[in-house]
C-alpha positions in Angstrom: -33.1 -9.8 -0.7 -34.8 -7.6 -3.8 -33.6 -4.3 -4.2 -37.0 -2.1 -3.9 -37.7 0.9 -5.2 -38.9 4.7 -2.5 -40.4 7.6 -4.5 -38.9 10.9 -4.1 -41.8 11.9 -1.8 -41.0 9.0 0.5 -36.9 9.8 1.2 -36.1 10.0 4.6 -33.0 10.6 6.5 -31.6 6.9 7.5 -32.7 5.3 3.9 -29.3 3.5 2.4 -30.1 4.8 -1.5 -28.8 4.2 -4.8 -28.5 6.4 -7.6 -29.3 5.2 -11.4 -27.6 8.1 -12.5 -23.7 8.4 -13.9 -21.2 9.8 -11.3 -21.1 13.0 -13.0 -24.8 13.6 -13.0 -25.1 13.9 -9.5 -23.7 16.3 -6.4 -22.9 13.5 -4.5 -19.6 11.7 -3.1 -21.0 8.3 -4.3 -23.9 6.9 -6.1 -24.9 4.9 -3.3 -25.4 6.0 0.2 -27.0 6.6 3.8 -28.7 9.9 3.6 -27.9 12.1 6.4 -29.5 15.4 6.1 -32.8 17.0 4.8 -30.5 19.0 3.0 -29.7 16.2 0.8 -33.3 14.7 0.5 -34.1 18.2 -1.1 -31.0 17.5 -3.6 -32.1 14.2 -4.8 -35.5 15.7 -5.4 -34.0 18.3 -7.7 -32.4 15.2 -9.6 -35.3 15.1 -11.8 -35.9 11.3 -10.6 -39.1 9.6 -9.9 -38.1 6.8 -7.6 -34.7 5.3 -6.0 -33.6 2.2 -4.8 -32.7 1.6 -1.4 -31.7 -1.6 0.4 -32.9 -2.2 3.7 -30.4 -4.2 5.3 -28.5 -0.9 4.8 -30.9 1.3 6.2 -31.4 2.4 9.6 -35.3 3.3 8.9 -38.0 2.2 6.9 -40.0 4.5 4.6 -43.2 5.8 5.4 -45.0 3.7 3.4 -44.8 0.1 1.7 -42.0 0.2 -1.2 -42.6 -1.3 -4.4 -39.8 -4.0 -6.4 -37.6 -2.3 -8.4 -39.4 -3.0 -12.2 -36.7 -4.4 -14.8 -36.7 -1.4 -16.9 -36.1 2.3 -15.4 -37.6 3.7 -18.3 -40.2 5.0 -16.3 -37.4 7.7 -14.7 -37.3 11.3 -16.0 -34.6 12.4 -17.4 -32.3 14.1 -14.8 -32.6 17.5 -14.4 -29.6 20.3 -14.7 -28.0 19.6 -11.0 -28.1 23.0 -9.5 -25.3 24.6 -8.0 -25.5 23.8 -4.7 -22.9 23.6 -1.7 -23.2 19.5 -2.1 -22.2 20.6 -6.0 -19.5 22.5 -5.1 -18.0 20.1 -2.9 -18.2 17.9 -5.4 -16.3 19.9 -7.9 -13.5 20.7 -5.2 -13.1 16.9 -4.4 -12.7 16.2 -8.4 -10.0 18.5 -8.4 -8.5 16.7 -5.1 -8.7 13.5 -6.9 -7.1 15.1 -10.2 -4.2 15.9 -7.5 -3.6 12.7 -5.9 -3.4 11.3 -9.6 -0.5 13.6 -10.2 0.8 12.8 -6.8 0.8 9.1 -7.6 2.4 9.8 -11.0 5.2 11.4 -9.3 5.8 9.3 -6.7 6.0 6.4 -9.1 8.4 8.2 -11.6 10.5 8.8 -8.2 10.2 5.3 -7.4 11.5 3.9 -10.8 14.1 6.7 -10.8 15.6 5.3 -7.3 15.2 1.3 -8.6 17.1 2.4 -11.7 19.9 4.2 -9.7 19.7 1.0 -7.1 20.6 -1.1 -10.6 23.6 0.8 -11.7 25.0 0.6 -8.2 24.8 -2.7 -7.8 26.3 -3.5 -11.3 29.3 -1.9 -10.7 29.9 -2.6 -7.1 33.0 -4.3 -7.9 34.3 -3.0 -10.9 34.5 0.2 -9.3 33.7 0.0 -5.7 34.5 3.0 -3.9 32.5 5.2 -6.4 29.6 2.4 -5.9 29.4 2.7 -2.1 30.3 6.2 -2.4 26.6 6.6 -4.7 24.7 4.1 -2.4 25.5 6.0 0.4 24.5 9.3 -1.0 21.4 8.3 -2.3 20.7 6.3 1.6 21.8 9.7 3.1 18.9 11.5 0.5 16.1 9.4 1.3 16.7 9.3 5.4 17.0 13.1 4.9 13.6 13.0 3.3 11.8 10.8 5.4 12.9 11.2 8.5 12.4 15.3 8.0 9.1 14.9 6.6 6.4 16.1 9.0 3.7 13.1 7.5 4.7 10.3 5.4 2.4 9.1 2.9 3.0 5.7 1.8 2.0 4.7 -1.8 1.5 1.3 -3.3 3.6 1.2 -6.9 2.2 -0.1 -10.3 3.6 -3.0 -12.3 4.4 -1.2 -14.9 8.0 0.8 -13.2 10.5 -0.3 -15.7 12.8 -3.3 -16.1 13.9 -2.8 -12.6 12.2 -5.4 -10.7 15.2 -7.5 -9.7 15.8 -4.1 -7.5 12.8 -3.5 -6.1 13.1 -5.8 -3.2 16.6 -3.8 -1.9 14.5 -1.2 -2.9 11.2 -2.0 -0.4 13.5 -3.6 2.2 14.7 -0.3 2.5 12.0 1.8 2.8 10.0 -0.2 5.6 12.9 -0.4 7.4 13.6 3.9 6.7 9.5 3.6 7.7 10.7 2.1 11.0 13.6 4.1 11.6 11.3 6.6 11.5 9.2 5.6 14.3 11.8 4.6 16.2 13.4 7.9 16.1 16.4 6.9 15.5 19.2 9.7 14.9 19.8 10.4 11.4 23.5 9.2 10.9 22.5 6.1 12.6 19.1 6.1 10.2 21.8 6.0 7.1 23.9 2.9 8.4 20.5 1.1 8.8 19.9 2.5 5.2 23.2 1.2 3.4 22.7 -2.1 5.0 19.2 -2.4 4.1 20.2 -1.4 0.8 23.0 -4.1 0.6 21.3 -6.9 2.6 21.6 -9.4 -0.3 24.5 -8.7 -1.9 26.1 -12.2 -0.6 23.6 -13.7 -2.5 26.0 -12.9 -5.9 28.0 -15.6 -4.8 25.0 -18.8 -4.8 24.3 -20.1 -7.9 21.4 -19.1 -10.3 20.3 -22.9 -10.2 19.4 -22.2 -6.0 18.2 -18.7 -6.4 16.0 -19.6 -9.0 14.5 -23.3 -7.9 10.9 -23.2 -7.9 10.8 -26.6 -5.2 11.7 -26.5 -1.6 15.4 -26.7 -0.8 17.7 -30.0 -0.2 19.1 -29.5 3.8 23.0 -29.2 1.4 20.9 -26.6 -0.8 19.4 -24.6 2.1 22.8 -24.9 3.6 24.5 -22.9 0.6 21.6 -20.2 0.1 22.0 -19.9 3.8 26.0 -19.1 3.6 24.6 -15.2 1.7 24.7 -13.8 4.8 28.1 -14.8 5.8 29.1 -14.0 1.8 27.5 -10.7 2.2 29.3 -9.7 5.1 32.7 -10.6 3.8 31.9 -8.5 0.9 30.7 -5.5 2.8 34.5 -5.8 4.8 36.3 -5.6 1.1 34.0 -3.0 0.3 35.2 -1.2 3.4 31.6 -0.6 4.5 31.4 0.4 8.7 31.3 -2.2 10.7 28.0 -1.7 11.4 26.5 -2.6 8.2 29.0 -5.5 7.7 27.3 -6.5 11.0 24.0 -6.1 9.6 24.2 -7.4 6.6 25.6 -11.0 8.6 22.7 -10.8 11.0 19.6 -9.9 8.9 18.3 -13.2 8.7 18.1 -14.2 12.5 15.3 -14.3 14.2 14.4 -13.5 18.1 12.9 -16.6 19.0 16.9 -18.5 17.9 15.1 -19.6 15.2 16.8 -17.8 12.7 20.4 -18.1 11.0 23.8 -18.2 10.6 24.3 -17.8 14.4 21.3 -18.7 16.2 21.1 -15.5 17.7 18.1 -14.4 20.0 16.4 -11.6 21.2 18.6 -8.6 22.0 21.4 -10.7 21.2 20.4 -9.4 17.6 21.3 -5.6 16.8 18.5 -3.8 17.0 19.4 -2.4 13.0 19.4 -6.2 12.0 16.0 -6.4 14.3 14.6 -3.9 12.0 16.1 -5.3 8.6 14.6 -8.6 9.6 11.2 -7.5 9.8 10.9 -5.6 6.9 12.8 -8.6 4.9 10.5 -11.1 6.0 7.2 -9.2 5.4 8.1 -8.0 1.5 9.4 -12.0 1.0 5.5 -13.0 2.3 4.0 -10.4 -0.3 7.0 -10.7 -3.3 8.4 -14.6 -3.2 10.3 -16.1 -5.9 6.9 -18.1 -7.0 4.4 -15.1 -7.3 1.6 -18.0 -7.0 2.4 -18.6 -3.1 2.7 -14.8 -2.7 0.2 -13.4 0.2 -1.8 -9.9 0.2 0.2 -7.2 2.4 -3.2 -8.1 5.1 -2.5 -11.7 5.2 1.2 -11.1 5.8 0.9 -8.7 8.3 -1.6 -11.0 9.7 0.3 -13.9 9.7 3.4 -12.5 11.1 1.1 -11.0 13.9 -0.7 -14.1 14.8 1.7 -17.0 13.5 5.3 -15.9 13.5 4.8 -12.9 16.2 7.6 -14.6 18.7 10.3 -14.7 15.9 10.4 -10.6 15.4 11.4 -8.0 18.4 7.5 -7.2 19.6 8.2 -3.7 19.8 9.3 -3.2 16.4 6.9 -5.5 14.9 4.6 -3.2 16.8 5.6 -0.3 15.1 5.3 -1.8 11.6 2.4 -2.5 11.8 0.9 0.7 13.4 2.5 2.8 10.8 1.4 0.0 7.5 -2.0 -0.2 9.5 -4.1 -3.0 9.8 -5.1 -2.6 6.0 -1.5 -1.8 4.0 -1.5 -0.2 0.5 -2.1 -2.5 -1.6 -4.8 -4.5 0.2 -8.0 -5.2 -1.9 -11.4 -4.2 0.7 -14.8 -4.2 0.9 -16.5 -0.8 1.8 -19.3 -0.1 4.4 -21.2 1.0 1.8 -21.0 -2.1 -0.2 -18.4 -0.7 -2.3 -14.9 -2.5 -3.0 -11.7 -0.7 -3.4 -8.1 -1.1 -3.1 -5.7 0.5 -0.4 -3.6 2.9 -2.4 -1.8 5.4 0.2 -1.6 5.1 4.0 -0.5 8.3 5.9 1.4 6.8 8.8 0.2 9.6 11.4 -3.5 8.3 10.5 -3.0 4.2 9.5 -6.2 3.3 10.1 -7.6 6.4 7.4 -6.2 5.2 4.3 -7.1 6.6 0.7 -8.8 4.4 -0.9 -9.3 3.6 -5.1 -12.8 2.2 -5.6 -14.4 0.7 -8.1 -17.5 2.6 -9.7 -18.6 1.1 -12.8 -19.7 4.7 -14.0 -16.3 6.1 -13.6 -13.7 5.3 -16.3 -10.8 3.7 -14.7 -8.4 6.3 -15.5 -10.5 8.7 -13.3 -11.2 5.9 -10.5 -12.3 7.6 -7.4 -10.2 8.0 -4.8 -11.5 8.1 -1.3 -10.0 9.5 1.8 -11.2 7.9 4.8 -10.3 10.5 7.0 -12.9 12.8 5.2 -15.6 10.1 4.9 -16.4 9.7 8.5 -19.5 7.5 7.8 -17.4 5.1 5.2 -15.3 2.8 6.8 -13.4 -0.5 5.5 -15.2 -4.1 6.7 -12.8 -6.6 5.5 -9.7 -7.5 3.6 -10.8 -9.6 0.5 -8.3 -11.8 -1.7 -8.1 -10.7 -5.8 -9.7 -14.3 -6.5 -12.7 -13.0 -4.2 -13.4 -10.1 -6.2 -15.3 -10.1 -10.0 -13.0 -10.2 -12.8 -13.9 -6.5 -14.2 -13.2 -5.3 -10.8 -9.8 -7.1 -10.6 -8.8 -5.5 -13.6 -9.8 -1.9 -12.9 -8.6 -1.7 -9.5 -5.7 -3.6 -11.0 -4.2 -5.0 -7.5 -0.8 -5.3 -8.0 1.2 -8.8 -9.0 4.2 -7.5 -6.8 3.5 -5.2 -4.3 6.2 -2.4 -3.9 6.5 0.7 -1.6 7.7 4.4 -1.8 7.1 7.7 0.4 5.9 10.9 -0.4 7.3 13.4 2.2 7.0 17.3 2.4 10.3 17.0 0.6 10.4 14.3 -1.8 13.2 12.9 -3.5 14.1 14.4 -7.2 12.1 12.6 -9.8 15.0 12.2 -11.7 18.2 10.2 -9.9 21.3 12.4 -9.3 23.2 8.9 -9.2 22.1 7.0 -12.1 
């Protein structure tokens, strides 16, 4: 359908408008949107605009008289006028100043993030050469970040950059244990039990130390001998986690974290609440960051699809109450997830609060807005904005690919009332 064009005099509340103007020349939240008030009909008329666009399909009324195609030029628009300082301006101005603040946030949590993926590295290097220092240091920093999550009154959970360092071999103890901290969380379980579940998140792969670089690293599906030696980490892991003189408890986990509780799983063929409800937990959050982060990067799915396909396809092989509970607190839309807006708008999940999944804040693309001063959008505040779909990166236009910059791997880390130093006590 063409775009058509409403003079100022013909604005009415209901008309789905879109502003030729630069972000920062106007009042408004964005430059395209359902008018609500009279209030702001009398600020676009102060604009110092002749005519607007509106769209139709978007609008709820029609304007009070015929509406003429938008011409190819715009030429024939005034200048804007100095945007007076109004309460829409002002509201404006404080939501810049929200958005400068998130930024920070973000830059904060992510220098956290590395921090913890660096100290995660140093443990693991030297978990053998000097091992009760190393499970001495992986327990403290397990005991830090169940102190700060599970004492956090709202959890915030952010979606991390690419760019966090040489750490990414780390990154998936590293996101293992956070959902599964996430899930702890919602479970309510006691903190000393929330730190076992956190040391044997954090350890959950150490077996795999002793199967060769050749299977850890094959690109093709594995021979029945291979998948039976990749399949032997768990047992490995556990044997390790004895010398280490880990609980039982995490030994235990560590053994168990790949069955499933349909029986389908392995080394034991364990089902249902045959499976220690810590390994239950492990499990999920295992299986959903190997969906989003796999060896091949090209099979990898968006945090939607594999929330979505361990929902609809693979729901029998997870404890349903758990699973539940993941995905109430990722929400239907995790960080990470690239959407399109009610507002025709497309943006890319960037923090969920798990007290409000289903209100996520939101980066969209605005291609009057550098990219370094994205807009960021909370859904909580935009009651008339809401999210319609999930769309895949090969969906969306190259240019907005690369400003919303959806990430290749897809990593996880908290902000809580408390956070965790920036810098790591441990490394």
């Amino acid at each position: 359908m063409d775009e058509l064009t409403v003079t100022m005099d013909q604005l009415r509340v209901g008309l789905y408008v879109e502003l030729d103007l630069k972000w920062f020349e106007h009042p408004f939240a964005f430059s395209r949107f359902k008018i609500k008030s009279e209030e702001q009909i009398g600020v676009l008329r102060s604009l110092g605009l002749r005519q607007v666009r509106y769209k139709p399909e978007l609008s709820d009324v029609a304007p009070p008289e015929s509406a003429v195609p938008l011409p190819e030029a715009t030429a024939t628009q005034a200048a804007p006028a100095a945007i007076p300082d109004s309460p829409a301006l002002q509201a404006k101005r404080a939501m810049m100043a929200q958005m400068q603040q998130r930024r920070d946030d973000a830059e904060r949590v992510e220098r956290a993030f590395t921090s913890t993926a660096r100290a995660i590295r140093e443990i693991e290097k030297n978990l053998f050469s000097r091992p009760e220092e190393s499970v001495g240091q992986a327990t403290a920093l397990v005991t830090q970040i169940t102190d700060s999550i599970l004492s956090a009154p709202e959890l915030a959970i952010h979606v991390m950059g690419d760019t966090a360092g040489n750490e990414e071999l780390y990154f998936h103890s590293l996101n293992v244990t956070m959902l599964s901290m996430m899930i702890a969380r919602e479970v309510g379980l006691p903190p000393e039990v929330a730190t076992v579940l956190g040391l044997g998140a954090l350890l959950h792969d150490v077996g795999r130390k002793n199967i060769p670089d050749k299977i850890l690293t094959k690109p093709d599906a594995y021979t029945t001998a291979e998948q039976n030696l990749y399949e032997m980490h768990a047992q490995y892991g556990a044997e390790m986690a004895q010398r280490l003189q880990c609980l039982p408890a995490v030994s235990a986990l560590i053994h168990d974290h790949h069955e499933l509780f349909d029986g389908s799983g392995y080394p034991r063929k364990l089902k249902g609440e045959g499976i220690g409800v810590l390994a239950r937990i492990v499990t999920i959050a295992n299986y959903y960051d190997e969906l989003c982060n796999p060896f091949n990067l090209a099979h990898a799915l968006t945090p939607h699809e594999a929330l979505s396909m361990m929902f609809a396809k693979h729901r029998a092989k997870f404890d349903p109450r758990l699973l539940q509970m993941f995905i109430r607190c990722l929400g239907v839309y995790p960080p990470g997830t690239v959407v399109q807006l009610s507002n025709g708008m497309t943006g890319m999940v960037a923090t969920v609060n798990t007290e409000r999944p289903m209100k996520p804040m939101l980066v969209v693309y605005d291609r009057d807005v550098p990219r370094l001063e994205a807009l960021m959008v909370d859904l909580e505040r935009e009651t008339d904005l809401n999210i319609v779909k999930a769309l895949r990166p090969s969906q969306v236009p190259m240019e907005v690919y690369v400003y919303l910059s959806p990430r290749k791997r897809i990593s996880y880390y908290f902000d809580a009332s408390k956070p965790l130093p920036e810098t790591a006590a441990l490394a």
